[in-house]
Residue, then its C-alpha position, 0 to 999 in steps of 0.5 A: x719829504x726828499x730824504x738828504x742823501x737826495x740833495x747829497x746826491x744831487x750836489x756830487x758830495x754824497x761822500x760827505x753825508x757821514x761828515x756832514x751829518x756829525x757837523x751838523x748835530x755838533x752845531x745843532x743844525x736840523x734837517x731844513x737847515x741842512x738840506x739848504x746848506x748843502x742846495x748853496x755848498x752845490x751851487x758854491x761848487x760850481x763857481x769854485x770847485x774844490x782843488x786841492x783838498x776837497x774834504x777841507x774845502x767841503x768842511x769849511x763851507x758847509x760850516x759858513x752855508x750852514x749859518x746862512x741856511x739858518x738865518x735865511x729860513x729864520x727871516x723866511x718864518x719872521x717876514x711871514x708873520x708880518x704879512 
C-alpha cells in the first residue's frame, strides 16, 4: 500500500498533510477516502490553482472532494455487488 505522504507529495500539497489529516479524522474519513481526495484536490489544482490564500483554498476543497471520494468508492462497492 503507498503511504499518503505519497499522493501528498505527488500533488504539491505535502505542506497540508498535517491539516488534512485533522479534517479528515474530524469528519471521519479513512484512508481510501483520503487518498482519493487529495488524487481530484491535484487535479483541482491544475485547472484552478490557488491565488490568493492557498491554505483556505486547500481547506475548502479538500472538504467538497473528500464527500466525493466517499460517494464514489461507495458506488464503486455497491455496483460491485450487482454484477
Amino acid at each position: 500500500m503507498i503511504p499518503l505522504s505519497s499522493y501528498f507529495i505527488a500533488t504539491g500539497f505535502i505542506d497540508m498533510l498535517p491539516t488534512a489529516l485533522s479534517m479528515a479524522r474530524e469528519l471521519n474519513y479513512g484512508f481510501n477516502e483520503v487518498a482519493e481526495a487529495i488524487c481530484k484536490v491535484g487535479d483541482k489544482s491544475k485547472q484552478y490553482p490557488p491565488v490568493k490564500n492557498r491554505t483556505a483554498w486547500f481547506k475548502k476543497v479538500f472538504s467538497e472532494k473528500l464527500a466525493e471520494a466517499r460517494a464514489d468508492i461507495l458506488v464503486y462497492r455497491e455496483g460491485k455487488r450487482y454484477r
